[in-house]
C-alpha positions as CSV (number, residue, x, y, z in Angstrom):
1,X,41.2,125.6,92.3
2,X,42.5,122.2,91.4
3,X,45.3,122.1,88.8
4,X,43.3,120.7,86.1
5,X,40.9,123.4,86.1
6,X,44.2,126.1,86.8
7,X,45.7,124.6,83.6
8,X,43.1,124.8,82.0
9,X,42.3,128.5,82.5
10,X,46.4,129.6,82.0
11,X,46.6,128.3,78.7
12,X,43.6,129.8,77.6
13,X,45.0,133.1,79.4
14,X,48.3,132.6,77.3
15,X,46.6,131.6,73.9
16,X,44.2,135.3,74.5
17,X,47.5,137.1,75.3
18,X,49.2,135.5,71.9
19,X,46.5,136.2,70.3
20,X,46.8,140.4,71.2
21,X,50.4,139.5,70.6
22,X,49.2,138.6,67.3
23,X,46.7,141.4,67.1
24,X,49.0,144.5,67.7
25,X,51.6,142.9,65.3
26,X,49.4,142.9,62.4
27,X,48.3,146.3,63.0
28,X,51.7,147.5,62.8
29,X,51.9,146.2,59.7
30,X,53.3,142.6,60.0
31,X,53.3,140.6,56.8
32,X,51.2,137.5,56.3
33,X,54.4,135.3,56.6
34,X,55.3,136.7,59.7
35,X,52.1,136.8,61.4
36,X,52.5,132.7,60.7
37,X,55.8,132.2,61.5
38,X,55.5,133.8,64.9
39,X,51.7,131.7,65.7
40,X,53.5,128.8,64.6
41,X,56.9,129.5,67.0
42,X,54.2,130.8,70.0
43,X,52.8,127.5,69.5
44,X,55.4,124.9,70.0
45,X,57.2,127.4,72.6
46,X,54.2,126.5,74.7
47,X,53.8,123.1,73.6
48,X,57.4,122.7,74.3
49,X,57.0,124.3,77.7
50,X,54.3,122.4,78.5
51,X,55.9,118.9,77.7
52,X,58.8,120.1,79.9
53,X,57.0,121.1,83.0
54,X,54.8,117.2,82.4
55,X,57.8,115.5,81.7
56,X,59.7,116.7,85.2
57,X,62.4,117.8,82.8
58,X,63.6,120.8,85.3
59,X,63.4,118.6,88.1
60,X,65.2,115.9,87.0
61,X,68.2,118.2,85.6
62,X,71.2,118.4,88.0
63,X,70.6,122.6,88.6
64,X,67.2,123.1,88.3
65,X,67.4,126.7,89.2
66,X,70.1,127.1,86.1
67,X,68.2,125.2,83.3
68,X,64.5,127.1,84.6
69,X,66.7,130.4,84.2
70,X,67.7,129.7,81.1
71,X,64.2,128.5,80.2
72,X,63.3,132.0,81.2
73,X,65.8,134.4,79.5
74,X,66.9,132.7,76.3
75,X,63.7,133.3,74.8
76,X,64.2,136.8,75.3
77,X,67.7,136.3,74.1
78,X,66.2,134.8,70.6
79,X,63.2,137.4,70.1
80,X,65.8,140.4,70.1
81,X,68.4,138.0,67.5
82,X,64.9,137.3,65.4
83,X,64.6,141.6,65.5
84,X,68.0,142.0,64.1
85,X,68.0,139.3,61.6
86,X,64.1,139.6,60.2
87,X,63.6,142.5,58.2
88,X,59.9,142.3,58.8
89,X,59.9,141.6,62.4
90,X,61.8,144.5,63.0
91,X,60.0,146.9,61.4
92,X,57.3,145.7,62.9
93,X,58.5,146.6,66.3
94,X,59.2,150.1,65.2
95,X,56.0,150.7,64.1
96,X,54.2,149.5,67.4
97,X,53.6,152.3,69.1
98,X,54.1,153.1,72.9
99,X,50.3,152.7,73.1
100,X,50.7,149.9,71.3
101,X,53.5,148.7,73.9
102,X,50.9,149.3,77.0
103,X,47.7,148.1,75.8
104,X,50.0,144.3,75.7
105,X,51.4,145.8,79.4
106,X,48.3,145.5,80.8
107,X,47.8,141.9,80.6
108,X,50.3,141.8,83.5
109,X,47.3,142.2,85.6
110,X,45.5,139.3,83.7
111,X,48.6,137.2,85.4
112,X,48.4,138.9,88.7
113,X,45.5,136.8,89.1
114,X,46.4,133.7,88.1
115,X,48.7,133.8,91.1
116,X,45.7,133.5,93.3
117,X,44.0,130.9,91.6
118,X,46.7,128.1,92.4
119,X,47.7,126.8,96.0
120,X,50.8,124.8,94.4
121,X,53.1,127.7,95.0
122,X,53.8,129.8,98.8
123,X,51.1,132.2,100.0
124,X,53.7,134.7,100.5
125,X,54.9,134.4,97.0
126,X,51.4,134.8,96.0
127,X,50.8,138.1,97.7
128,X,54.0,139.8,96.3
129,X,54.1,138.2,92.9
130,X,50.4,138.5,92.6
131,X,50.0,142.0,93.5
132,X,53.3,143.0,91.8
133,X,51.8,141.6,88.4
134,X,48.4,143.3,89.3
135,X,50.0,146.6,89.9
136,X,52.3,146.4,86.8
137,X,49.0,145.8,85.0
138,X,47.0,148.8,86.4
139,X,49.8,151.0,85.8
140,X,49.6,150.7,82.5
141,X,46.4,150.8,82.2
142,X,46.9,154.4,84.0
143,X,49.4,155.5,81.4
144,X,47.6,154.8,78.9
145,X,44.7,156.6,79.7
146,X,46.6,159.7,80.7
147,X,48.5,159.4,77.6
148,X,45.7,159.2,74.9
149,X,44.7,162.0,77.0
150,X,47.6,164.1,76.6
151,X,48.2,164.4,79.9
152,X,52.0,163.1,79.4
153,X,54.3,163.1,76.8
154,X,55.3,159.8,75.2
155,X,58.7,159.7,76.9
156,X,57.3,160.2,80.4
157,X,54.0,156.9,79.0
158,X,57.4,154.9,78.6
159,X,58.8,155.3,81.4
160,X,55.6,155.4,84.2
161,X,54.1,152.4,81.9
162,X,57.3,150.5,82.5
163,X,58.9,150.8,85.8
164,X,56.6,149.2,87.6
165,X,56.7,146.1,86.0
166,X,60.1,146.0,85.7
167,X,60.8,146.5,89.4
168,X,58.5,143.9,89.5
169,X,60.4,141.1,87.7
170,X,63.7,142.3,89.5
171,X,62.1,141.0,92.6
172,X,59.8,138.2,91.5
173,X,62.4,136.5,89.2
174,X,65.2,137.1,92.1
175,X,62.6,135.5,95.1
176,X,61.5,133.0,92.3
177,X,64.8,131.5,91.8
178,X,67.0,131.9,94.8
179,X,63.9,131.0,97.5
180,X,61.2,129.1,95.9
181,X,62.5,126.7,93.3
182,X,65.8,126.2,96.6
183,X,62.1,124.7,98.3
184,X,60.1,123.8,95.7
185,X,60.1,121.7,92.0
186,X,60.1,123.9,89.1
187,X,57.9,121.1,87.1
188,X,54.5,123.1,88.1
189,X,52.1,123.8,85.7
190,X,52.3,127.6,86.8
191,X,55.7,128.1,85.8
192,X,54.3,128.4,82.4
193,X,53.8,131.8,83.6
194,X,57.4,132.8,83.6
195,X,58.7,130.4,80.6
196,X,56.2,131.6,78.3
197,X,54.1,134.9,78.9
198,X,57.3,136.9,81.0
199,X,59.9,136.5,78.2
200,X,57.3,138.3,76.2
201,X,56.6,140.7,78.6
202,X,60.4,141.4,79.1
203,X,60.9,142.0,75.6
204,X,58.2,144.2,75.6
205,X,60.0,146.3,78.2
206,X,63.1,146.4,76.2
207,X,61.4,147.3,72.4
208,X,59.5,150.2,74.9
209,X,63.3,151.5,76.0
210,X,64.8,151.1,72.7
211,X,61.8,153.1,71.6
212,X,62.1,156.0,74.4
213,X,66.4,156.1,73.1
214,X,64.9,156.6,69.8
215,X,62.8,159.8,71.0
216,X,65.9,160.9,73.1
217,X,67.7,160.8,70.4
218,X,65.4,162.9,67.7
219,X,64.9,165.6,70.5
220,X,68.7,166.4,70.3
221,X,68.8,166.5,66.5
């Protein structure tokens, strides 16, 4: 696929996958304000990231692996700042529940497949971050199913739904920044992916921990 048509089809991906963001926030009860606010900050986060990535911003900086890092994680930094400092937003997280949690999980998968739809990053990078996303994906798909089942508990959803994906990023992230971008510019239109969508993702991860401490905690009271 050429990278005008890739672009094309990863910021539609992204916008869909705001949108749920969007979706499952208002569900749990996200005010008007908030719900605007956050379309509003999802917006220029990708405008910004795309301007960047055009603009050979990474590229031109004198440690491109440091600034991309940073592009990466201080999002997720912000998001859990915005929980402690927003009323709203925070009791919005609390009321999302673990199904809530996987049902967003599962667009990992969505991801997986972008990595086969570009030939602007390694093949062998697109085998293992590919098929790390996809499996991520499917197993929360899994989890979900056997949850709303009642197959597992919630504490058990949490932790199957979640460790894939997060063994995931400990190796993708890791490969990502100490092999590829040592080899290749970080100014590709697919490192959307990790500036945008995985700092979402991530904090998704951590709201489903905090969430699983919570249940931990009511057990022993």
């Amino acid at each position: 696929m050429n990278e005008t048509d890739f672009t094309k089809l990863l910021i539609m991906a992204e916008v869909i996958f705001s949108i749920m963001v969007l979706f499952f926030m208002k569900k749990a009860g996200a005010k008007k304000s908030t719900l605007i606010n956050t379309s509003v900050i999802m917006i220029l986060w990708l405008s910004t990231v795309y301007y960047l990535i055009s603009d050979g911003f990474f590229s031109k900086s004198n440690i491109p692996q440091l600034t991309f890092s940073i592009g990466v994680f201080l999002p997720v930094l912000i998001i859990l700042i915005f929980q402690n400092i927003s009323q709203d937003f925070n009791k919005v997280i609390k009321n999302m529940t673990t199904s809530d949690f996987l049902n967003l999980q599962l667009y990992r998968a969505l991801f997986g497949v972008m990595f086969f739809l570009t030939a602007i990053i390694p093949p062998w990078f697109q085998y293992i971050g590919g098929l790390g996303d996809i499996a991520a994906g499917f197993a929360a798909i899994f989890t979900l199913h056997m949850f709303q089942n009642k197959k597992i508990d919630e504490q058990k959803a949490i932790i199957r739904g979640n460790i894939v994906g997060i063994l995931d990023f400990i190796v993708v992230l890791n490969l990502g920044l100490f092999l590829v971008l040592a080899e290749e510019s970080p100014d590709v239109i697919f490192n959307m992916i990790p500036l945008y969508v995985v700092p979402i993702f991530i904090s998704l991860h951590i709201f489903s921990f905090k969430r699983l401490k919570k249940l931990k905690k009511n057990i022993e009271l």
